[in-house]
N, CA, C and O atoms as CSV, one atom per row, in Angstrom:
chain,resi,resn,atom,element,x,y,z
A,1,UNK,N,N,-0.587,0.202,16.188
A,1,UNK,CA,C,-1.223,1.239,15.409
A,1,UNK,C,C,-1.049,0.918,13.933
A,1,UNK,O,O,-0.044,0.357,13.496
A,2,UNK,N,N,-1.942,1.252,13.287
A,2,UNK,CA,C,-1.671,0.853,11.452
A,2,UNK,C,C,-1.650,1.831,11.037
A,2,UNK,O,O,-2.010,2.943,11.423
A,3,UNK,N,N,-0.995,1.264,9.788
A,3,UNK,CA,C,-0.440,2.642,9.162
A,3,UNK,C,C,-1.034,3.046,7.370
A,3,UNK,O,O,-1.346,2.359,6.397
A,4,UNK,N,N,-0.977,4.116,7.581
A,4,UNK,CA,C,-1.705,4.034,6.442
A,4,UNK,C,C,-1.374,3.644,5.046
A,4,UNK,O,O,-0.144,3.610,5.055
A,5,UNK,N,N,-1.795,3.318,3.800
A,5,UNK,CA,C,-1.177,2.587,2.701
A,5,UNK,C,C,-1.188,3.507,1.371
A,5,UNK,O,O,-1.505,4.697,1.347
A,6,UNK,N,N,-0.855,2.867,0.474
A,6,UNK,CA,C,-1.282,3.632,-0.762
A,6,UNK,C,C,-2.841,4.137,-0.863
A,6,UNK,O,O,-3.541,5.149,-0.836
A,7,UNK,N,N,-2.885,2.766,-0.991
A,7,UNK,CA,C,-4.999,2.707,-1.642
A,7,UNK,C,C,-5.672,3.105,-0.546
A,7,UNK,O,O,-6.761,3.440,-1.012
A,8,UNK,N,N,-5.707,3.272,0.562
A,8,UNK,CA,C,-6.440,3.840,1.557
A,8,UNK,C,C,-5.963,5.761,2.154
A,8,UNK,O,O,-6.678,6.724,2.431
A,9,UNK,N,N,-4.956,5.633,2.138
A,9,UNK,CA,C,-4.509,7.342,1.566
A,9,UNK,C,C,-4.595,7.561,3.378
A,9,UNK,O,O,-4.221,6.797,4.268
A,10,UNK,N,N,-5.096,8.611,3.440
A,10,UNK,CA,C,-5.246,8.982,4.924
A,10,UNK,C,C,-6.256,8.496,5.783
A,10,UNK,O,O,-6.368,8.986,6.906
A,11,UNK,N,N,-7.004,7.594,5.398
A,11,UNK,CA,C,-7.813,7.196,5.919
A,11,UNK,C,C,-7.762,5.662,6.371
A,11,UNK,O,O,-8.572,4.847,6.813
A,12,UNK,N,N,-6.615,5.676,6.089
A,12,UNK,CA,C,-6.021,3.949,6.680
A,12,UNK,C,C,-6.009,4.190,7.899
A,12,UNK,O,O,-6.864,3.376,8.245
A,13,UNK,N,N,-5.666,4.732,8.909
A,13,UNK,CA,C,-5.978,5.055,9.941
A,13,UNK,C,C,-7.021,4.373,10.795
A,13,UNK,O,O,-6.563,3.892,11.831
A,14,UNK,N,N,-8.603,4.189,10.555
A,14,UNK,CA,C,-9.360,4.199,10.888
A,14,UNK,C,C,-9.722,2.447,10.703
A,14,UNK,O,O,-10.637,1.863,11.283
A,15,UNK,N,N,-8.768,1.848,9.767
A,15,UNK,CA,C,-8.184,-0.317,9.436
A,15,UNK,C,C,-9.569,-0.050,8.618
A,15,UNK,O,O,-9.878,0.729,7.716
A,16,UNK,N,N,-10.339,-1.174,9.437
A,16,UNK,CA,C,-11.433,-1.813,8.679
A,16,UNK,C,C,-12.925,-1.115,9.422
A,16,UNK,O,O,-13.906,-1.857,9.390
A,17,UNK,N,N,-13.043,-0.187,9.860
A,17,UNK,CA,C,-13.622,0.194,10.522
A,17,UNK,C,C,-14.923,1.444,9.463
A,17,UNK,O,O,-14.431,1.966,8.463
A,18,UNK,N,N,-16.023,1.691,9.707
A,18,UNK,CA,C,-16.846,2.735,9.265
A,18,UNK,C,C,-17.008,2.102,7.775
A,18,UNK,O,O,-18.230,2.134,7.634
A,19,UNK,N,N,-16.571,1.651,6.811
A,19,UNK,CA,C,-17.113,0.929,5.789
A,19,UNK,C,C,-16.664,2.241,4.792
A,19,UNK,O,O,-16.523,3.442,5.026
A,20,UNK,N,N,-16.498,1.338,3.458
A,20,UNK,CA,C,-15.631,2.078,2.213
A,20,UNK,C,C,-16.159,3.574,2.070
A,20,UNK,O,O,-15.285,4.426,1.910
A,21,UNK,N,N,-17.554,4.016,2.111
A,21,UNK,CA,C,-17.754,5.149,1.212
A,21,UNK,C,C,-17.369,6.335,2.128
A,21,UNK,O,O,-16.967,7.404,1.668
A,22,UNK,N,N,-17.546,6.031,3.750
A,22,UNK,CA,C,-17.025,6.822,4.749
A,22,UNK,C,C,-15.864,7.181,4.598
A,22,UNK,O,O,-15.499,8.315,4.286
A,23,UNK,N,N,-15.254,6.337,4.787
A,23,UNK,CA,C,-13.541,6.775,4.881
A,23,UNK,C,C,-13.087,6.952,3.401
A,23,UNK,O,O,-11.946,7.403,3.296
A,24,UNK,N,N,-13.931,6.615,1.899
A,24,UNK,CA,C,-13.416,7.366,0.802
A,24,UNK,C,C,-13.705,8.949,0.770
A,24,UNK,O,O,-12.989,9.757,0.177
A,25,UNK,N,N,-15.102,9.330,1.648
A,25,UNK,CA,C,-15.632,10.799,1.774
A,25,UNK,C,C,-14.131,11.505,3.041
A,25,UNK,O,O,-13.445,12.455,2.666
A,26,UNK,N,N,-13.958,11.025,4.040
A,26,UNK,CA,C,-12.675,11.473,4.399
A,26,UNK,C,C,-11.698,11.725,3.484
A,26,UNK,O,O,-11.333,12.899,3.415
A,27,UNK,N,N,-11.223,11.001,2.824
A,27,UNK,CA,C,-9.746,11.268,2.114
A,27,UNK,C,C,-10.283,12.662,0.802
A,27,UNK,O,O,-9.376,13.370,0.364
A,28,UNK,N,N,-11.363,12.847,0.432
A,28,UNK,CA,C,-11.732,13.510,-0.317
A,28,UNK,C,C,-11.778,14.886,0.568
A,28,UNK,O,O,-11.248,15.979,0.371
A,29,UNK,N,N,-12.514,14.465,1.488
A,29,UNK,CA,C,-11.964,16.068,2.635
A,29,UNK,C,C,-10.839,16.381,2.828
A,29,UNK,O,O,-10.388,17.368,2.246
A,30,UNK,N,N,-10.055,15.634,3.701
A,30,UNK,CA,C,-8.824,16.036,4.253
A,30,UNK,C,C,-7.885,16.273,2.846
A,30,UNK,O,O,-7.275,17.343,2.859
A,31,UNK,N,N,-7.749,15.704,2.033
A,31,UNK,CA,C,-6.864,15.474,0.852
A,31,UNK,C,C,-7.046,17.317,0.496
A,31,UNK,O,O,-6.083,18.050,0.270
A,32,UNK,N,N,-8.562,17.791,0.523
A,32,UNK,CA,C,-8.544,19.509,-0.112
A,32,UNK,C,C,-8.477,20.481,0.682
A,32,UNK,O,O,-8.301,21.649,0.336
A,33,UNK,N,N,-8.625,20.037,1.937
A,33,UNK,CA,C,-8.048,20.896,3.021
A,33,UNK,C,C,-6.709,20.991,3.303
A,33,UNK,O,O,-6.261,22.010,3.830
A,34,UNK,N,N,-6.164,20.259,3.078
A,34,UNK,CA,C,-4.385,20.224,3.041
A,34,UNK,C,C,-3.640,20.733,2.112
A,34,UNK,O,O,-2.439,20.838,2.361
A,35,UNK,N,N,-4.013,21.060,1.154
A,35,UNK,CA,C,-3.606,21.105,-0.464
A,35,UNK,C,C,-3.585,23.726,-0.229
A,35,UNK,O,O,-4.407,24.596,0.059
A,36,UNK,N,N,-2.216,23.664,-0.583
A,36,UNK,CA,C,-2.634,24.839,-0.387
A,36,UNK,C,C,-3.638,25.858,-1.702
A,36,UNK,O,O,-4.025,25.532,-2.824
A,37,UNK,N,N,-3.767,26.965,-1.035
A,37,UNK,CA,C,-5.567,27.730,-2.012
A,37,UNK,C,C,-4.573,28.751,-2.294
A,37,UNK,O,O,-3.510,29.102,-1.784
A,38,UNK,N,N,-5.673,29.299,-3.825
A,38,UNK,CA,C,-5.171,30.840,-3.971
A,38,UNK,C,C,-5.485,31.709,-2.911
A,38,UNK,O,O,-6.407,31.360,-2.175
A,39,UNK,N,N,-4.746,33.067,-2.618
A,39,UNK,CA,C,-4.976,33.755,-1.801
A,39,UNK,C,C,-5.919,34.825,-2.231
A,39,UNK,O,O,-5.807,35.064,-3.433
A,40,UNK,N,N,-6.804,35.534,-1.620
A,40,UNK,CA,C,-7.844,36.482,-2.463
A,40,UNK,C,C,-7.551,37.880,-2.003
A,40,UNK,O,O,-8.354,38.805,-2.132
A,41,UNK,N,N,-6.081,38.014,-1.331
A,41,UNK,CA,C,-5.929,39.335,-1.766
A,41,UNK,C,C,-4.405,39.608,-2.215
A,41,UNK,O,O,-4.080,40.735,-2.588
A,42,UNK,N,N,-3.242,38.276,-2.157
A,42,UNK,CA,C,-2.646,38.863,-3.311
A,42,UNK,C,C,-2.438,37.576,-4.566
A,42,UNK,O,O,-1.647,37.719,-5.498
A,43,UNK,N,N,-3.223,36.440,-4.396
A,43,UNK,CA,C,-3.780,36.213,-5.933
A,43,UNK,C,C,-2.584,34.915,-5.682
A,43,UNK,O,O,-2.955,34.031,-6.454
A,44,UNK,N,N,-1.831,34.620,-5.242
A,44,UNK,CA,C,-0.617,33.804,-4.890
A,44,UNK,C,C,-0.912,32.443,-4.134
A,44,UNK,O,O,-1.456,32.516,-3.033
A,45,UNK,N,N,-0.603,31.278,-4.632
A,45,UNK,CA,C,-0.986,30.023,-3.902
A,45,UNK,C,C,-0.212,29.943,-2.404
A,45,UNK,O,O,1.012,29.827,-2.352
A,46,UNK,N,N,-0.861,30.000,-1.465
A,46,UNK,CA,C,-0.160,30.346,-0.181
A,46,UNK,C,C,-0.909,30.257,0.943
A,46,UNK,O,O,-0.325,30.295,2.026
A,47,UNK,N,N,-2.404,30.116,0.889
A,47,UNK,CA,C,-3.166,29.753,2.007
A,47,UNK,C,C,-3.167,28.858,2.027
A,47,UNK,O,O,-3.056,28.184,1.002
A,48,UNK,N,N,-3.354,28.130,3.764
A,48,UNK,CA,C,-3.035,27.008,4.272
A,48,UNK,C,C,-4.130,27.361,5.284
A,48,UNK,O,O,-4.291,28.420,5.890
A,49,UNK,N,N,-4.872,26.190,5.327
A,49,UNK,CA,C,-5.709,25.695,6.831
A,49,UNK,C,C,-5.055,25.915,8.154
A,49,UNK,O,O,-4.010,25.280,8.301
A,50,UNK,N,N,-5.445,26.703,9.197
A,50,UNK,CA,C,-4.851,26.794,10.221
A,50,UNK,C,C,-5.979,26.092,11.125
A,50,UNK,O,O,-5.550,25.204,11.861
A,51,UNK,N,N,-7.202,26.326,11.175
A,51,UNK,CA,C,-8.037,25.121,11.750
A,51,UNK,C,C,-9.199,25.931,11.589
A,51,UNK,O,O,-9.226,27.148,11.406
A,52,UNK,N,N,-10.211,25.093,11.679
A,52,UNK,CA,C,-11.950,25.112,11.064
A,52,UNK,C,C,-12.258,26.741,11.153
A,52,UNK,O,O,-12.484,27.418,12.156
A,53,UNK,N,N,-12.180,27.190,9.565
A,53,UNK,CA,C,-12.644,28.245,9.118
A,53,UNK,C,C,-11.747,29.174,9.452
A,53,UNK,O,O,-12.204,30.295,9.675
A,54,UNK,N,N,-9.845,28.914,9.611
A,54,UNK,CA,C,-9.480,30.118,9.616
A,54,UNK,C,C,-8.297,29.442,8.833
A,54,UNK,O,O,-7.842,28.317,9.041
A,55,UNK,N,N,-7.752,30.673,7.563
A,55,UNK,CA,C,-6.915,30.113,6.632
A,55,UNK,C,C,-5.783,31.471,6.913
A,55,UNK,O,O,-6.201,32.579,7.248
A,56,UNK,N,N,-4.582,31.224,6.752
A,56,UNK,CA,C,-3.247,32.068,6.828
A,56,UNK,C,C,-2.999,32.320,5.353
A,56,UNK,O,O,-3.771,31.694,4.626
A,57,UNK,N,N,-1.840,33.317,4.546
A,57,UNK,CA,C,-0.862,33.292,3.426
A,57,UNK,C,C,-0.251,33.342,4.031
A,57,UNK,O,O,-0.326,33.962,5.092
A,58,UNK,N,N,1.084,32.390,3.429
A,58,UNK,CA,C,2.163,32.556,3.883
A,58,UNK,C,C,2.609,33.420,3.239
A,58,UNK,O,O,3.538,33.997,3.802
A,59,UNK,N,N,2.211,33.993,1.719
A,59,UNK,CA,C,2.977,35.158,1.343
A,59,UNK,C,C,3.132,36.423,1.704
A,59,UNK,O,O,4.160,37.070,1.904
A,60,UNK,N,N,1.488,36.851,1.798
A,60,UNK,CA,C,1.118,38.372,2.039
A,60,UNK,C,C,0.839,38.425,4.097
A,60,UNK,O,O,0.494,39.347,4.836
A,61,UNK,N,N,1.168,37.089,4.346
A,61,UNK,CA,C,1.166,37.076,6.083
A,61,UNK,C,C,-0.314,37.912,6.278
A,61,UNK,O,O,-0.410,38.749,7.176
A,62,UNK,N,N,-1.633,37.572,5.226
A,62,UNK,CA,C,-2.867,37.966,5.959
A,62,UNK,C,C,-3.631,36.536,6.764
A,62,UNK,O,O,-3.125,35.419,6.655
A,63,UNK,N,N,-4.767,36.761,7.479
A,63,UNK,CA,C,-4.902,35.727,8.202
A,63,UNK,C,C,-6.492,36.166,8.125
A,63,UNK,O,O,-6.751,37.313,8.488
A,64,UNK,N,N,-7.362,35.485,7.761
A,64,UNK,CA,C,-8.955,35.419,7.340
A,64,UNK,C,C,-9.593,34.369,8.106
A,64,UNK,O,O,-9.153,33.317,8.571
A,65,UNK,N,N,-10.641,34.863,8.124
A,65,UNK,CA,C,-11.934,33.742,8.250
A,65,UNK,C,C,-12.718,33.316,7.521
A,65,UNK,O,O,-12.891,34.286,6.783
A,66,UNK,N,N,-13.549,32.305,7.050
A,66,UNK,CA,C,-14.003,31.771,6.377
A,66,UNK,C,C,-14.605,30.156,6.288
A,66,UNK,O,O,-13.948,29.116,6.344
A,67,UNK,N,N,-15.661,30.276,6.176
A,67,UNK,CA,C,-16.406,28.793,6.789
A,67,UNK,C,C,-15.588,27.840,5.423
A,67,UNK,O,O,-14.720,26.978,5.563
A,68,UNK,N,N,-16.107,28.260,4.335
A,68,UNK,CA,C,-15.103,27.536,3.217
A,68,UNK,C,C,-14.429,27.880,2.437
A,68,UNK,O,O,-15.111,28.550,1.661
A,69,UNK,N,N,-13.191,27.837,2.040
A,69,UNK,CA,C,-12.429,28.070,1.227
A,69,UNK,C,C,-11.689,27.639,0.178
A,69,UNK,O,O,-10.463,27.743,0.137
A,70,UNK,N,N,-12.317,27.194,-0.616
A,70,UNK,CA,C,-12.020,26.148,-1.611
A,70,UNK,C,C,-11.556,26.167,-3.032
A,70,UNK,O,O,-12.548,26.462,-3.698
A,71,UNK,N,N,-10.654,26.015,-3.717
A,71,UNK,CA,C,-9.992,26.378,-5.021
A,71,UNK,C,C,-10.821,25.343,-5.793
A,71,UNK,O,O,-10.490,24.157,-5.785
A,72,UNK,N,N,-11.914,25.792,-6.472
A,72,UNK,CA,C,-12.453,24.075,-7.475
A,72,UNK,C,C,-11.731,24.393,-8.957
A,72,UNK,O,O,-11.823,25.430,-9.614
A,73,UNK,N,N,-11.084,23.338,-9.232
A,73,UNK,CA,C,-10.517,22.658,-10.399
A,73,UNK,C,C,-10.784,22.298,-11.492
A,73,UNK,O,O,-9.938,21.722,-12.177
């Protein structure tokens, strides 16, 4: 199994396989889905992906739905 490296990030995984712009559009996904979000009802960085379209706080322990949820920068 290979492992993944610096310069390939999470998408080393996949070696030499699917060609650069694929697996750079992966690491650009997974990299902002992992990354925790503000929460939109008590305002606190604490949501976390629990899986496709449902996000938790760990602060205020609410639990939502939502196709996207995205903090842009």
């Amino acid at each position: 199994m290979t492992t993944k490296s610096k310069k390939t990030k999470s998408s080393g995984r996949y070696g030499a396989r699917y060609g650069r712009s694929v697996r750079a559009n992966v690491v650009k996904i997974e990299s902002k889905q992992r990354v925790k979000q503000k929460c939109p009802y008590c305002g606190k960085m604490g949501v976390k992906r629990l899986s496709k379209g449902i996000w938790k706080c760990k602060k205020c322990d609410k639990k939502f739905a939502s196709d996207i949820f995205y903090l842009e920068k």
